[in-house]
C-alpha positions, -999 to 999 in steps of 0.1 A, spaced: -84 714 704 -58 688 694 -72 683 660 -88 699 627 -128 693 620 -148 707 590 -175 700 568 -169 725 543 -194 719 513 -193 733 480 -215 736 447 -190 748 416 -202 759 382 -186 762 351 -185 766 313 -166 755 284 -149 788 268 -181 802 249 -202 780 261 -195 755 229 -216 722 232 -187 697 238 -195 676 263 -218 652 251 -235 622 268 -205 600 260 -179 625 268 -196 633 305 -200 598 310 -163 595 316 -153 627 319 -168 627 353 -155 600 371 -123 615 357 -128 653 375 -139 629 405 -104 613 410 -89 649 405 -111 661 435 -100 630 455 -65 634 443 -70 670 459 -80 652 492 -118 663 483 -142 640 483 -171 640 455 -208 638 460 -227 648 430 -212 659 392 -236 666 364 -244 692 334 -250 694 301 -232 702 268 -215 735 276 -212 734 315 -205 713 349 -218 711 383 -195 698 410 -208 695 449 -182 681 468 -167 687 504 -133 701 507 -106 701 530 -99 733 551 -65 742 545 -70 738 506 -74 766 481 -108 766 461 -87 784 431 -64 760 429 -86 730 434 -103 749 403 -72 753 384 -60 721 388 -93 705 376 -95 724 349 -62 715 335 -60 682 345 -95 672 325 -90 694 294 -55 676 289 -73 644 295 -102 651 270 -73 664 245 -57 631 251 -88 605 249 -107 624 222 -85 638 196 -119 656 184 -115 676 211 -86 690 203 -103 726 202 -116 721 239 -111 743 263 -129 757 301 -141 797 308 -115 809 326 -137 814 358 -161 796 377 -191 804 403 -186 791 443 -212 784 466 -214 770 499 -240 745 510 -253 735 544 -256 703 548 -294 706 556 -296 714 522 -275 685 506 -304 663 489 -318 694 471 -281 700 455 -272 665 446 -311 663 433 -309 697 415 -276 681 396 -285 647 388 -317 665 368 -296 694 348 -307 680 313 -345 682 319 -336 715 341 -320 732 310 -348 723 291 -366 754 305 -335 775 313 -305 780 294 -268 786 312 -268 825 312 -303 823 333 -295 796 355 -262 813 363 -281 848 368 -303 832 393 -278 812 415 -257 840 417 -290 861 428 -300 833 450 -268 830 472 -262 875 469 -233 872 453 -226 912 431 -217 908 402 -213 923 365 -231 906 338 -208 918 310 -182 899 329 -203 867 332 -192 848 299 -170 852 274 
């Protein structure tokens, strides 16, 4: 086959360092876009970003020959400079040092970018440590909850 064809799909989840209520309604509202040009800077492309004050959820599709870790690297640095940068309130800001990856079939697209786009009523009923608990159940990924947040 003469060429490269993928559709890898991905929901990433992460926290600010101890979960510290930063990111407020004003801060996502352009911090978002902003994590959304560092995916497409990546050669990602962005469907659906949303949280609330102390994490993120990313779906996106990604490009096969491109490292997850570093995709994740990158946008953490890149956006925690920026928020340093654009609010010097910030200036204490920072991301956990890990993140939770899951892949998505497409069949199951709408249900992830509708699961995002409602995180503040969701966490309303759950808090972070649950929700992370059960998507980590959901998709069996082992793991050790003393390791789980900082």
């Amino acid at each position: 086959m003469p060429g490269t064809y993928s559709q890898i799909l991905l929901h990433v989840v992460f926290s600010t360092k101890r979960r510290e209520p930063w990111i407020t309604p004003a801060v996502a509202q352009r911090l978002y876009p902003y994590i959304g040009g560092i995916i497409r800077a990546e050669s990602g492309m962005l469907y659906e970003i949303g949280g609330v004050e102390d994490h993120v959820h990313i779906y996106f599709r990604w490009r096969p020959g491109g490292s997850v870790s570093d995709l994740m690297r990158t946008v953490k640095a890149r956006s925690s400079k920026w928020l340093h940068d654009e609010f010097p309130a910030l200036a204490s800001f920072a991301w956990q040092e890990g993140y939770s990856v899951f892949t998505v079939s497409k069949s199951q697209e709408a249900a992830v970018k509708q699961y995002i786009a409602g995180q503040p009523e969701h966490h309303k009923a759950e808090d972070f440590k649950v929700e992370l608990v059960r998507l980590l159940k959901l998709h069996n990924v082992e793991f050790e909850e003393k390791y789980l947040f900082d």
